[in-house]
N, CA, C and O atoms as CSV, one atom per row, in Angstrom:
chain,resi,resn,atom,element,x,y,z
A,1,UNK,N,N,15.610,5.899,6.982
A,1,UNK,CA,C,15.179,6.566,5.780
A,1,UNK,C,C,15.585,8.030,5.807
A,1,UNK,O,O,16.155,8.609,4.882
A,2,UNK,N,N,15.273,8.498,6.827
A,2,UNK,CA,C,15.268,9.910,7.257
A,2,UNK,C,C,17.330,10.337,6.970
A,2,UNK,O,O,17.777,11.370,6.473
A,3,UNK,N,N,18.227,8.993,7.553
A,3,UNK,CA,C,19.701,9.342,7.067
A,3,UNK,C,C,19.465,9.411,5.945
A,3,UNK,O,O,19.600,10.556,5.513
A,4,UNK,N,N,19.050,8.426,4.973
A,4,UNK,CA,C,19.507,8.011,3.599
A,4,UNK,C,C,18.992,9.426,2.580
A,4,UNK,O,O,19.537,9.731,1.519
A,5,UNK,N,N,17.773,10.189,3.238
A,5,UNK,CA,C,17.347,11.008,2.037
A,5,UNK,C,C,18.306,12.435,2.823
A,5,UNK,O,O,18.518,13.335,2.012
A,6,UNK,N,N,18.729,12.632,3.898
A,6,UNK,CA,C,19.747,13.319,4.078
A,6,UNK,C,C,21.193,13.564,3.397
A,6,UNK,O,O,22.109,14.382,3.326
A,7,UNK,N,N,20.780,12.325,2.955
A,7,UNK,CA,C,22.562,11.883,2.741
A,7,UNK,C,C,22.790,12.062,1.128
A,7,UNK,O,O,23.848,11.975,0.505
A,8,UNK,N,N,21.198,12.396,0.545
A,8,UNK,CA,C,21.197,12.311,-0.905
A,8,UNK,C,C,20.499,11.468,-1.369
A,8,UNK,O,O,20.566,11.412,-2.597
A,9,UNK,N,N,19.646,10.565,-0.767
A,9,UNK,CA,C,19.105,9.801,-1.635
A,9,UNK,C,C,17.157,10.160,-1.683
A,9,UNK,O,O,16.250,10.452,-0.904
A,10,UNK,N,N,17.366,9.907,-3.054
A,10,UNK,CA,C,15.714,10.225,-4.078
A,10,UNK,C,C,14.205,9.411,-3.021
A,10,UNK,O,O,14.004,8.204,-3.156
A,11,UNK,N,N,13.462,10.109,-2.223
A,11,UNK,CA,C,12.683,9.744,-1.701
A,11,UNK,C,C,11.840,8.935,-2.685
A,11,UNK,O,O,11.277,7.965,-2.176
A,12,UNK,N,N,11.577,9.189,-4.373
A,12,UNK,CA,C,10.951,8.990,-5.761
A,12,UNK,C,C,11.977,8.819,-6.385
A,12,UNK,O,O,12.262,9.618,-7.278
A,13,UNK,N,N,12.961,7.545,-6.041
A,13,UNK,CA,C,13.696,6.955,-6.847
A,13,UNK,C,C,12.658,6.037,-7.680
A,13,UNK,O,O,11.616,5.632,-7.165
A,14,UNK,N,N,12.947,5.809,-8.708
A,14,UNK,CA,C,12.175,4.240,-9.457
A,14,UNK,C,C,12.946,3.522,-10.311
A,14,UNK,O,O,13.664,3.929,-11.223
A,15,UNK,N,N,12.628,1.864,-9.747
A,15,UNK,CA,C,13.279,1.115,-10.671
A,15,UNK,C,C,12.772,1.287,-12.022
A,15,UNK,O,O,12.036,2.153,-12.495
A,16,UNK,N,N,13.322,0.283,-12.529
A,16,UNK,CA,C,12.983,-0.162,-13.896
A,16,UNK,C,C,11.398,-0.497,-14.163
A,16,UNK,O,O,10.949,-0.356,-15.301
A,17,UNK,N,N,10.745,-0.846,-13.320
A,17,UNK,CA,C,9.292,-1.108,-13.746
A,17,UNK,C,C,8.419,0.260,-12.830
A,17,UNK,O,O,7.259,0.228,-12.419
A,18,UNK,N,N,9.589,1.588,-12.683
A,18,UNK,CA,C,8.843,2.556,-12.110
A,18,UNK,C,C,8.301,2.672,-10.676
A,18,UNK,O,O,7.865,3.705,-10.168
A,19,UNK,N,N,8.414,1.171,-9.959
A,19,UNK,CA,C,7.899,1.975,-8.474
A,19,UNK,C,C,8.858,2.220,-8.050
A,19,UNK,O,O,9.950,1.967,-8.559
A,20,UNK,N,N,8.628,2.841,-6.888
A,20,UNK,CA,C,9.099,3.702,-5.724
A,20,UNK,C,C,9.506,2.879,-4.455
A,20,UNK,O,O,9.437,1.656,-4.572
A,21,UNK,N,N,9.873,3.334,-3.402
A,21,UNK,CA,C,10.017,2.707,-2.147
A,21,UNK,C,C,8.900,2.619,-1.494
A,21,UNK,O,O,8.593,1.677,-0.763
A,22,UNK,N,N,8.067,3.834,-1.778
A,22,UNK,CA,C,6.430,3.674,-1.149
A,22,UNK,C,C,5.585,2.304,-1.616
A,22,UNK,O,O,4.695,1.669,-1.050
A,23,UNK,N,N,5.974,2.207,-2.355
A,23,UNK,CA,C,5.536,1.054,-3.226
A,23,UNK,C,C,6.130,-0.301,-2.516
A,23,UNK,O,O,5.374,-1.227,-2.222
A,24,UNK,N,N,7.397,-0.343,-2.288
A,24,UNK,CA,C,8.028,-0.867,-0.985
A,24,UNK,C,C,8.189,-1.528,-0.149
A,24,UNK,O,O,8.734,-2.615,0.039
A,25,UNK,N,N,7.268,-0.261,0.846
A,25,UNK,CA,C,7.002,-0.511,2.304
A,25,UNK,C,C,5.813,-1.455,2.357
A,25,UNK,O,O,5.136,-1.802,3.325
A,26,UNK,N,N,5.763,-1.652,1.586
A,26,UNK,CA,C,4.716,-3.266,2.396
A,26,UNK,C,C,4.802,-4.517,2.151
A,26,UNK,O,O,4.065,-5.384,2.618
A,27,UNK,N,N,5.930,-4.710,1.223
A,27,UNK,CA,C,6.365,-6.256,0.660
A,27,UNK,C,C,6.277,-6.992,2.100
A,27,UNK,O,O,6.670,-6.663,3.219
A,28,UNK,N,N,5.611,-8.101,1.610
A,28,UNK,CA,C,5.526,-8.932,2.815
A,28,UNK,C,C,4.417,-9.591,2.945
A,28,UNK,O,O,3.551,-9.145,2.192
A,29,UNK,N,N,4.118,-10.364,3.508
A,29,UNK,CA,C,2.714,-10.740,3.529
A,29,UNK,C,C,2.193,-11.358,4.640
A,29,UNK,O,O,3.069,-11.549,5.484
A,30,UNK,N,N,0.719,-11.881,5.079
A,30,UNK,CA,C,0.408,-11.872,6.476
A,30,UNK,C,C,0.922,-13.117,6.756
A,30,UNK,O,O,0.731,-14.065,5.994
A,31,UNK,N,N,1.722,-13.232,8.044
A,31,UNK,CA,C,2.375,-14.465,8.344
A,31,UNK,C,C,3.845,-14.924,8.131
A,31,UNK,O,O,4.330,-16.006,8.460
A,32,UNK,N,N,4.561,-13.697,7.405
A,32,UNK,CA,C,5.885,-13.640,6.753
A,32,UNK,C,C,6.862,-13.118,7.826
A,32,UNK,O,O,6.604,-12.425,8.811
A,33,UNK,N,N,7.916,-13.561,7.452
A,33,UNK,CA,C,8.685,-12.869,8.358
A,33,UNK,C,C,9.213,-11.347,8.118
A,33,UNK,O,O,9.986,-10.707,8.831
A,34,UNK,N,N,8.556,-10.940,6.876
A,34,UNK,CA,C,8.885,-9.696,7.083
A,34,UNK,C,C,7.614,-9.070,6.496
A,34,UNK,O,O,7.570,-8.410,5.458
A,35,UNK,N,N,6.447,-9.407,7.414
A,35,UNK,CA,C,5.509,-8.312,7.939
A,35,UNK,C,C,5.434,-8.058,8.952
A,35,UNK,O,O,5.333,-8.758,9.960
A,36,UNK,N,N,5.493,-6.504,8.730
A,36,UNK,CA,C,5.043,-5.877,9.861
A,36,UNK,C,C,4.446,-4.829,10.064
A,36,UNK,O,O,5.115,-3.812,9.878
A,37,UNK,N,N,3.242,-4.680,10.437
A,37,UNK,CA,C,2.127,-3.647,9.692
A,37,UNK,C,C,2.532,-2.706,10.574
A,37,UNK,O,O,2.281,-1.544,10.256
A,38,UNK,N,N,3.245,-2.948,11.879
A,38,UNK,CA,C,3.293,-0.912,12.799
A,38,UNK,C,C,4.357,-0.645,11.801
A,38,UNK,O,O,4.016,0.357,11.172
A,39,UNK,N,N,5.608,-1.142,11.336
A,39,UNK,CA,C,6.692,-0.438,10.531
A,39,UNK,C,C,6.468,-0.205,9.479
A,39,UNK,O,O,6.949,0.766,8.894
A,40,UNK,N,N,5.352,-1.380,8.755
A,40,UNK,CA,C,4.913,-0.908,7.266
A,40,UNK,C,C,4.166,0.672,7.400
A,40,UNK,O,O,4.320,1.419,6.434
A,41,UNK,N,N,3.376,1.168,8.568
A,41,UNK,CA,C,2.514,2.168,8.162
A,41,UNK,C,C,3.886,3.152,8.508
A,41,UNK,O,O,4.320,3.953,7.681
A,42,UNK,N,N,4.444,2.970,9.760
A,42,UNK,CA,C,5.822,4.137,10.033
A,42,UNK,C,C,6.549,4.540,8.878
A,42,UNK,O,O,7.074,5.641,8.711
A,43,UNK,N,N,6.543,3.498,8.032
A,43,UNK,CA,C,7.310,3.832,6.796
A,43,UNK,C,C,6.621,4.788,6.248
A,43,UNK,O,O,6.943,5.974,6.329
A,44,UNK,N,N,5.636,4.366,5.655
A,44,UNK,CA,C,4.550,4.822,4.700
A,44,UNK,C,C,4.339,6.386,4.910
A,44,UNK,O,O,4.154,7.216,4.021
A,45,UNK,N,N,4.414,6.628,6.434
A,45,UNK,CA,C,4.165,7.796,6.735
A,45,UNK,C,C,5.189,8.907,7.225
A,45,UNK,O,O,4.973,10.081,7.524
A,46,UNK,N,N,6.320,8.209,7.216
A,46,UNK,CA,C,8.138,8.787,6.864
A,46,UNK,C,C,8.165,9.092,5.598
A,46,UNK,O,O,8.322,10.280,5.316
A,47,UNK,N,N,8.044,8.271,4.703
A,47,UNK,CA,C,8.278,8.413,3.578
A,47,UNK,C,C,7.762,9.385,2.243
A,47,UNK,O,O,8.268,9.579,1.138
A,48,UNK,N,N,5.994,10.106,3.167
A,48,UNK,CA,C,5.293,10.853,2.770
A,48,UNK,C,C,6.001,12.203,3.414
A,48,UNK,O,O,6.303,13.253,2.846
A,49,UNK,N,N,6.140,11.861,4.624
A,49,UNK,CA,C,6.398,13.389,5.219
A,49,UNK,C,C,8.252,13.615,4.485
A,49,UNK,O,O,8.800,14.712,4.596
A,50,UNK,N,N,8.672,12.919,4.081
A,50,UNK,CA,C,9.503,13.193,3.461
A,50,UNK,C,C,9.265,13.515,1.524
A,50,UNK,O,O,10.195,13.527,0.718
A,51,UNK,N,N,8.431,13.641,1.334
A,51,UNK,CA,C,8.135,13.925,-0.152
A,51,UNK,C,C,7.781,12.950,-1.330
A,51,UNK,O,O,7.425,13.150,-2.492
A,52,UNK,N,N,8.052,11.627,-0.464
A,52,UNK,CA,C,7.039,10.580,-1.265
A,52,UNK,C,C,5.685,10.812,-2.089
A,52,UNK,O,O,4.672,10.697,-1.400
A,53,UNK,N,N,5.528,11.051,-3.148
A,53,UNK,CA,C,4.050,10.863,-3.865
A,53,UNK,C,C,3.330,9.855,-2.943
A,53,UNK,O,O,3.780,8.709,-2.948
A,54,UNK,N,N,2.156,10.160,-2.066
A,54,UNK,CA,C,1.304,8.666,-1.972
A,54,UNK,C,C,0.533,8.391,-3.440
A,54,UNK,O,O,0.281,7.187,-3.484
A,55,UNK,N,N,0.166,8.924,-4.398
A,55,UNK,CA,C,-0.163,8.082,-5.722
A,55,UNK,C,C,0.443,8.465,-6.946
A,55,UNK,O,O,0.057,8.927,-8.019
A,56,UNK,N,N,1.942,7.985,-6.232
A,56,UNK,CA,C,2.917,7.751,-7.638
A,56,UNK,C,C,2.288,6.495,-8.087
A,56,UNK,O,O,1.500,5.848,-7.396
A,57,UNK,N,N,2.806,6.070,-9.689
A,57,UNK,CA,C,2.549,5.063,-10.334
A,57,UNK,C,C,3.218,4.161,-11.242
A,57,UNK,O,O,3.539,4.577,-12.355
A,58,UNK,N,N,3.449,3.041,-10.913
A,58,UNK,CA,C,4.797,2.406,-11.356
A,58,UNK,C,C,3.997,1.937,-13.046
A,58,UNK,O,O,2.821,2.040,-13.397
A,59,UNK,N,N,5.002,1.505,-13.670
A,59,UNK,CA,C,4.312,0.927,-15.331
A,59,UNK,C,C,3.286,0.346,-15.275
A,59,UNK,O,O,2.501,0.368,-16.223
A,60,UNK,N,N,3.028,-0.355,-14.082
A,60,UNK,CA,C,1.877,-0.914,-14.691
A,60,UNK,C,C,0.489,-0.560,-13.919
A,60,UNK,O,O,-0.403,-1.380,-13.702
A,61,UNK,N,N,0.464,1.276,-13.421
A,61,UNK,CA,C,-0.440,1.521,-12.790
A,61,UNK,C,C,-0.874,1.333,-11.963
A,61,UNK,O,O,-2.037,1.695,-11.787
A,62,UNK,N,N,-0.180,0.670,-11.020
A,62,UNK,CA,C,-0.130,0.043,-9.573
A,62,UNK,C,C,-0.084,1.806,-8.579
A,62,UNK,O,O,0.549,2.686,-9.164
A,63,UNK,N,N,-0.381,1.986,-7.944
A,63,UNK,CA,C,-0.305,3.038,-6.603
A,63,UNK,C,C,0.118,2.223,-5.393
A,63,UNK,O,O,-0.555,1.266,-5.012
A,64,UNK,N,N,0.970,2.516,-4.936
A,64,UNK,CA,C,1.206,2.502,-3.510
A,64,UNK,C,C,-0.051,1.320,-2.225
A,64,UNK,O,O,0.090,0.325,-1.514
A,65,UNK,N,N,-1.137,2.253,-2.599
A,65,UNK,CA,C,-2.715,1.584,-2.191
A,65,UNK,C,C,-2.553,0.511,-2.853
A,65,UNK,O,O,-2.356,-0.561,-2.281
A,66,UNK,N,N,-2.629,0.664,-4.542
A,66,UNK,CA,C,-3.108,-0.980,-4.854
A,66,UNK,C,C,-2.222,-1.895,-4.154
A,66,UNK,O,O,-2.548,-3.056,-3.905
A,67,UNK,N,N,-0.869,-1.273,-3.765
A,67,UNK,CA,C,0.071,-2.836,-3.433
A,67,UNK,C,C,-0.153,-3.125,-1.869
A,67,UNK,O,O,0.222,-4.041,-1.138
A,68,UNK,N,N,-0.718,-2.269,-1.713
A,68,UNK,CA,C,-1.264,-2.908,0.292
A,68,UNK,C,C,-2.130,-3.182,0.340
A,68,UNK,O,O,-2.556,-3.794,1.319
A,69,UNK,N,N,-2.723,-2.934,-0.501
A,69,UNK,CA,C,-4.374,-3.582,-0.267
A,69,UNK,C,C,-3.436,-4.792,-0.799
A,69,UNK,O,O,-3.133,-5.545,0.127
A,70,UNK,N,N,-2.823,-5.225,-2.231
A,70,UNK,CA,C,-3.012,-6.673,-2.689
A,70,UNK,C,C,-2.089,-7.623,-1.778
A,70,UNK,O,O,-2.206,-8.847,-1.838
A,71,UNK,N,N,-0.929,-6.829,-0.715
A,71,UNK,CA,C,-0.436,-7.513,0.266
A,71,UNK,C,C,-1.097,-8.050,1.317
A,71,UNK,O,O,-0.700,-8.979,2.020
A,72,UNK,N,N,-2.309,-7.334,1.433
A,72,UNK,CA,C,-3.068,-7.499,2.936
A,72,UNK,C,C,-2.501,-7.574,3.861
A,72,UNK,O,O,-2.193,-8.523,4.581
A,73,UNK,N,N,-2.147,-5.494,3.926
A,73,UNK,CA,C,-1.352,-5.039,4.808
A,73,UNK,C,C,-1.958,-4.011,5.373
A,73,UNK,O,O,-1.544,-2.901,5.036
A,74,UNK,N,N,-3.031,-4.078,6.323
A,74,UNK,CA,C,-4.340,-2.748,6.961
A,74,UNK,C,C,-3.208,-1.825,7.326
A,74,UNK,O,O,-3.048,-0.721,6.805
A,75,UNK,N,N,-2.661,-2.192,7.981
A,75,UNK,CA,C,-1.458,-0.711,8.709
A,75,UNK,C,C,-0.880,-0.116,7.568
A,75,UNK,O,O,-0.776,1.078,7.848
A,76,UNK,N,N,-0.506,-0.288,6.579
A,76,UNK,CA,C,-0.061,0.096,5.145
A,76,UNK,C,C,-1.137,1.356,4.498
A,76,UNK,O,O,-0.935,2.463,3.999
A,77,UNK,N,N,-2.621,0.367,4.865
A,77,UNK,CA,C,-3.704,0.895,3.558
A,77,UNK,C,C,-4.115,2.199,4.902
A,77,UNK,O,O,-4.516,3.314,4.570
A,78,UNK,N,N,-3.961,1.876,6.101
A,78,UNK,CA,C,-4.620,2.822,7.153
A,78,UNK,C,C,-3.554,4.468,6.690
A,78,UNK,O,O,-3.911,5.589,6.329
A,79,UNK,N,N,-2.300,3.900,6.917
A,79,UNK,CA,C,-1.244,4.874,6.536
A,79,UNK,C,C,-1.502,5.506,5.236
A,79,UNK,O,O,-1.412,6.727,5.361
A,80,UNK,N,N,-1.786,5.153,4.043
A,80,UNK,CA,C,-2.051,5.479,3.270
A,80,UNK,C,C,-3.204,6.138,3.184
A,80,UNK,O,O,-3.203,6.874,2.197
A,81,UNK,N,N,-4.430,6.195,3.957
A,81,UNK,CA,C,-5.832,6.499,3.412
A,81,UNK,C,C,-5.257,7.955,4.007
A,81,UNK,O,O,-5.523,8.866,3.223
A,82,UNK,N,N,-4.484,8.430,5.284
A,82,UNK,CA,C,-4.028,9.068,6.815
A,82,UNK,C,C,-3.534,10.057,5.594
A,82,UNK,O,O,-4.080,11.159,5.629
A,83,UNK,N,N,-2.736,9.884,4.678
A,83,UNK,CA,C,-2.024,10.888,3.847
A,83,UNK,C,C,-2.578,11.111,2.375
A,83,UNK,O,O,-2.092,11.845,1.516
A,84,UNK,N,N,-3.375,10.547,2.310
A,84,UNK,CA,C,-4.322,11.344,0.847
A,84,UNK,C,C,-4.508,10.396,-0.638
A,84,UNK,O,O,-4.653,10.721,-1.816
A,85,UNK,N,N,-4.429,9.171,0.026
A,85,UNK,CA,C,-3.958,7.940,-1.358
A,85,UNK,C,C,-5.573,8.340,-1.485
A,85,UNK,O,O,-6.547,8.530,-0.757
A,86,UNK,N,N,-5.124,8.339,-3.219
A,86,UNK,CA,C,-6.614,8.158,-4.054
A,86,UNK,C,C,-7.333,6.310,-3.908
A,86,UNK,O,O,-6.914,5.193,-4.209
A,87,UNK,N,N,-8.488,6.824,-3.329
A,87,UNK,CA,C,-8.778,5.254,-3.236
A,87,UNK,C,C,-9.746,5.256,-4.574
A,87,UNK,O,O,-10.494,4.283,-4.669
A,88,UNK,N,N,-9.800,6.152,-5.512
A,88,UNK,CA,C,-10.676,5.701,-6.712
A,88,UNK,C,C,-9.639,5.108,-7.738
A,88,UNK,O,O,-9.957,4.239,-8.550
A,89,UNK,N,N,-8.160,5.731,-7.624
A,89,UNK,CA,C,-7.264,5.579,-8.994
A,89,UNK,C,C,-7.572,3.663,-9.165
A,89,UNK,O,O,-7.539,2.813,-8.274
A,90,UNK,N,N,-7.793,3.535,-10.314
A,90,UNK,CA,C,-7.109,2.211,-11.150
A,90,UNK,C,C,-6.196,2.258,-11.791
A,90,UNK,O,O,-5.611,3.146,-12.411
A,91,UNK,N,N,-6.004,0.744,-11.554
A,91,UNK,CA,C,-5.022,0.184,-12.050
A,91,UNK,C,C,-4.478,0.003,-13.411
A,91,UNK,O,O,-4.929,0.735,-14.292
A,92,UNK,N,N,-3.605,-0.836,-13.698
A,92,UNK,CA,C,-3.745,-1.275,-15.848
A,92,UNK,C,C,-5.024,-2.062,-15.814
A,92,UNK,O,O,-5.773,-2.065,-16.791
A,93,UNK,N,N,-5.343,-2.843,-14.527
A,93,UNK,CA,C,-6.348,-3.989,-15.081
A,93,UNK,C,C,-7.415,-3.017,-14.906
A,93,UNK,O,O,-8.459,-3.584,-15.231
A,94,UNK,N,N,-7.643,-1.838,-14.553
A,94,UNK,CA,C,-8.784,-1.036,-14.243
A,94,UNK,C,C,-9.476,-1.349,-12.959
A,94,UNK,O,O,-10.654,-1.046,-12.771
A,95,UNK,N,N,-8.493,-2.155,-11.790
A,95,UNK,CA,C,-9.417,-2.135,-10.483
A,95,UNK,C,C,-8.736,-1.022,-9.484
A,95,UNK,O,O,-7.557,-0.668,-9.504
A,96,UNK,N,N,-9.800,-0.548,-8.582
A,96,UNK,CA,C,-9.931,0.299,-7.504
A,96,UNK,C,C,-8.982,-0.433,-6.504
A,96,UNK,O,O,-8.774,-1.604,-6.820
A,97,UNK,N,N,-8.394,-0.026,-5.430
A,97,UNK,CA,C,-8.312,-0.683,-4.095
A,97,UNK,C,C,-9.303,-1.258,-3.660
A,97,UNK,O,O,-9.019,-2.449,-3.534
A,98,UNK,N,N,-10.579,-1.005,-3.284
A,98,UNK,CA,C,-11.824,-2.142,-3.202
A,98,UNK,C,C,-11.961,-2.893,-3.950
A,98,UNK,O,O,-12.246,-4.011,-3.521
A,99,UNK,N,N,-11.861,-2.748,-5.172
A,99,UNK,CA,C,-12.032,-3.782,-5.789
A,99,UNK,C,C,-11.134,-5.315,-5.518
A,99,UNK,O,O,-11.532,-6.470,-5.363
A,100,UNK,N,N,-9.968,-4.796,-5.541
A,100,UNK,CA,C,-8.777,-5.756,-4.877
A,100,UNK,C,C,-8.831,-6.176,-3.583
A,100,UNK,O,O,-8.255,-7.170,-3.141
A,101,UNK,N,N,-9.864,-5.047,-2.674
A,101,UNK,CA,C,-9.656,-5.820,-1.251
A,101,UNK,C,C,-10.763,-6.943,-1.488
A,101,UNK,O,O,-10.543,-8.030,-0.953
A,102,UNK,N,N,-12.024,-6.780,-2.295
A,102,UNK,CA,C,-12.940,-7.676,-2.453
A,102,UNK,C,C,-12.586,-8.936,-2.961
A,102,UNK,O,O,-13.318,-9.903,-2.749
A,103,UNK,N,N,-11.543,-9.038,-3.612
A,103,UNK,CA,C,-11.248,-10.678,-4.476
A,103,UNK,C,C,-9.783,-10.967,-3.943
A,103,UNK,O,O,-9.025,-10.233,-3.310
A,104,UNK,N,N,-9.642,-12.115,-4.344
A,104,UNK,CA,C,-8.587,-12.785,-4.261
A,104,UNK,C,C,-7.385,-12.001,-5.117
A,104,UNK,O,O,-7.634,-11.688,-6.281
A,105,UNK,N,N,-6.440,-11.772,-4.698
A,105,UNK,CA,C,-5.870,-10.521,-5.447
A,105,UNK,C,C,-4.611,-11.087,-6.310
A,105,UNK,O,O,-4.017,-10.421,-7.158
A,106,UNK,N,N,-4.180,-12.980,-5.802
A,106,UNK,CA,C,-3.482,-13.443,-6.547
A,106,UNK,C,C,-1.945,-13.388,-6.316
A,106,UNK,O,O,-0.964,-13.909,-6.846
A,107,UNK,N,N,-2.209,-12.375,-5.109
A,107,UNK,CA,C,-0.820,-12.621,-4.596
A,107,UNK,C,C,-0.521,-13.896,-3.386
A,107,UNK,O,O,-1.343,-14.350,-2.590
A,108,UNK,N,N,0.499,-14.171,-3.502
A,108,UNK,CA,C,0.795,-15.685,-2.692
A,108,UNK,C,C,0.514,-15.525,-1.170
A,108,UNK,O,O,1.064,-14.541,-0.675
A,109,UNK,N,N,-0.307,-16.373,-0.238
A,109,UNK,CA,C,-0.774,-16.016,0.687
A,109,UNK,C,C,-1.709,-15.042,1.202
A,109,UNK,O,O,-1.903,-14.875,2.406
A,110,UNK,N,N,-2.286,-14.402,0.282
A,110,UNK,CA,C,-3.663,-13.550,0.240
A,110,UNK,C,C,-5.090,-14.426,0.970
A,110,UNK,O,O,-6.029,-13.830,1.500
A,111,UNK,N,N,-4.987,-15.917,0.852
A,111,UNK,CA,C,-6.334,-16.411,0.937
A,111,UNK,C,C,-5.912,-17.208,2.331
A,111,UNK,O,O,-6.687,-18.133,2.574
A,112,UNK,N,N,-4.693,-17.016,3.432
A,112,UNK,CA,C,-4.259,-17.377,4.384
A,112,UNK,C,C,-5.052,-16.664,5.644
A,112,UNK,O,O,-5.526,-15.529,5.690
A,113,UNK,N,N,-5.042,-17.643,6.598
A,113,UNK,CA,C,-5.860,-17.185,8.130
A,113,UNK,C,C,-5.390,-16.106,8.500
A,113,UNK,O,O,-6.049,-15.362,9.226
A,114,UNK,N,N,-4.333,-15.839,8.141
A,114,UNK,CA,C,-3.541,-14.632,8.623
A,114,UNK,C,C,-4.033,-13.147,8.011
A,114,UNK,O,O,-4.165,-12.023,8.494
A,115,UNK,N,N,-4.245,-13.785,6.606
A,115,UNK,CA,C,-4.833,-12.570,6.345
A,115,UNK,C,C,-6.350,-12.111,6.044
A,115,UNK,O,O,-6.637,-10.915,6.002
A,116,UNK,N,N,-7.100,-12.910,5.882
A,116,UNK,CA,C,-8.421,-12.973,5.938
A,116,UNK,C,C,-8.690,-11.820,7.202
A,116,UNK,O,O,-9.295,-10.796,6.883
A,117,UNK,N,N,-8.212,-11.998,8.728
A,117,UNK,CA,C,-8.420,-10.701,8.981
A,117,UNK,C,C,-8.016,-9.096,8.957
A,117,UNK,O,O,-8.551,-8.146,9.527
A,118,UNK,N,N,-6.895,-9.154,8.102
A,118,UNK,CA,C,-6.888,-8.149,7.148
A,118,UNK,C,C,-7.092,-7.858,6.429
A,118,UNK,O,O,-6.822,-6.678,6.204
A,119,UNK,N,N,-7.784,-8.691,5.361
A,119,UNK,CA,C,-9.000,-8.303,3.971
A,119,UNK,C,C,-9.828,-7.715,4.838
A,119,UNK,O,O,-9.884,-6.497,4.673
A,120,UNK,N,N,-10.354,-8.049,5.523
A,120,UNK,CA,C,-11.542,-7.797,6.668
A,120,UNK,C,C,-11.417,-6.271,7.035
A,120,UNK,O,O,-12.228,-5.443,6.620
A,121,UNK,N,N,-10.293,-5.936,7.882
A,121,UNK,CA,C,-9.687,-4.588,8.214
A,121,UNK,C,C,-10.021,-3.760,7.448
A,121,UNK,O,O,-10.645,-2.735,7.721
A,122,UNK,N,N,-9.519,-4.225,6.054
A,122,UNK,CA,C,-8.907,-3.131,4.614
A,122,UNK,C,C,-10.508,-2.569,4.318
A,122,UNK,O,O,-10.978,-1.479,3.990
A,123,UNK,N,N,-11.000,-3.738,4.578
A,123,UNK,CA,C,-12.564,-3.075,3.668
A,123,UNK,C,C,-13.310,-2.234,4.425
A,123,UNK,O,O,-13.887,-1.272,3.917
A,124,UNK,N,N,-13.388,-2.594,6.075
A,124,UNK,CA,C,-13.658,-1.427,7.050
A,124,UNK,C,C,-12.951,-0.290,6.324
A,124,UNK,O,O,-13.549,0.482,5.575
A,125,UNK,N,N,-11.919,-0.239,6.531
A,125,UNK,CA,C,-11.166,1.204,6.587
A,125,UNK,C,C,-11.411,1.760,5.179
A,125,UNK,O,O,-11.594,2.973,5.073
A,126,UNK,N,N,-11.436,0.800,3.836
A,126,UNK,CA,C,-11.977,1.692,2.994
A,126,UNK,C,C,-13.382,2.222,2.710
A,126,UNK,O,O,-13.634,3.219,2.032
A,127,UNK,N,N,-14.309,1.381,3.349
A,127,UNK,CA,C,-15.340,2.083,4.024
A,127,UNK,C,C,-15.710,3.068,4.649
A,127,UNK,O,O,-16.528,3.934,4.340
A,128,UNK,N,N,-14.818,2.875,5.956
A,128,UNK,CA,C,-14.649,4.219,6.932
A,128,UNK,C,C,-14.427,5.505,6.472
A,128,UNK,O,O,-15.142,6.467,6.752
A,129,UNK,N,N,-13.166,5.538,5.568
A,129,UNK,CA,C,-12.951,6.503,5.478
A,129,UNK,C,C,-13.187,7.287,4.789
A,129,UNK,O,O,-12.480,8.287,4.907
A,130,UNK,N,N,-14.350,7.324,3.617
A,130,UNK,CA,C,-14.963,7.505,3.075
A,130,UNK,C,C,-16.100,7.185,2.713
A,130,UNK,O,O,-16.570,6.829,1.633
A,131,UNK,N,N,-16.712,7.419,4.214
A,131,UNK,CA,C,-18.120,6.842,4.703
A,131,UNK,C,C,-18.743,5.885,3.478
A,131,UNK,O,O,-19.479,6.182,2.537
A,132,UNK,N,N,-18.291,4.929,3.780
A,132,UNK,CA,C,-19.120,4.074,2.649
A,132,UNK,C,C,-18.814,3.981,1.399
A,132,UNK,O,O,-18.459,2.899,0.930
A,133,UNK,N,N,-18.873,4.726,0.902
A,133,UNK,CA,C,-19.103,5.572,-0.491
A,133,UNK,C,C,-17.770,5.109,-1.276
A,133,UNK,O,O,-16.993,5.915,-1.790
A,134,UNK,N,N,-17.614,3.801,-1.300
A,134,UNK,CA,C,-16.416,3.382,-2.633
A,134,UNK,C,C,-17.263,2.197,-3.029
A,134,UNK,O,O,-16.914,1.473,-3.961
């Protein structure tokens, strides 16, 4: 990452539906072959210290947070809480990141063994880190 935004490229590039690469770094899901929560948060936290918005917002009001929480990706949402993601912003549908870590979020493999203990994680940590209080 660190060549590519050297080299010229937009840390806050956005496609067509507006996200970002922060947005990104957590495609994947628990049990996939391309999760991986130490590189998802390394990213997350390259990508900030390089000038990434942590709550940019793609069209449809998605943040960065909402898409790791709805991946059930803790190393993602940990990275994210670490650099200043709003855990109150909503979404278009009007949910919080808690709110999404609390339900079934509808993404494919969300309700898998794999990730059940990372719903688990996510809600500690959005707990934690704001003692309670979401």
């Amino acid at each position: 990452m660190r060549e590519l935004v050297n080299a010229g490229a937009a840390v806050a590039a956005a496609n067509r539906r507006g996200a970002e690469p922060l947005h990104y770094a957590v495609d994947g899901s628990p049990g996939s072959a391309r999760w991986n929560p130490v590189a998802q948060k390394a990213t997350v936290l390259c990508l900030v210290e390089l000038g990434a918005d942590p709550n940019a917002v793609d069209k449809n009001g998605t943040t960065p947070l909402h898409r790791a929480v709805r991946n059930r990706c803790a190393g993602a949402v940990k990275g994210r809480l670490e650099v200043g993601a709003d855990r109150q912003a909503t979404n278009g549908s009007g949910s919080t990141p808690m709110q999404l870590a609390r339900q079934t979020t509808g993404r494919g493999g969300t309700r898998s063994a794999d990730a059940r203990p990372q719903q688990q994680e996510i809600l500690r940590l959005l707990q934690a880190h704001y003692g309670g209080d979401v």
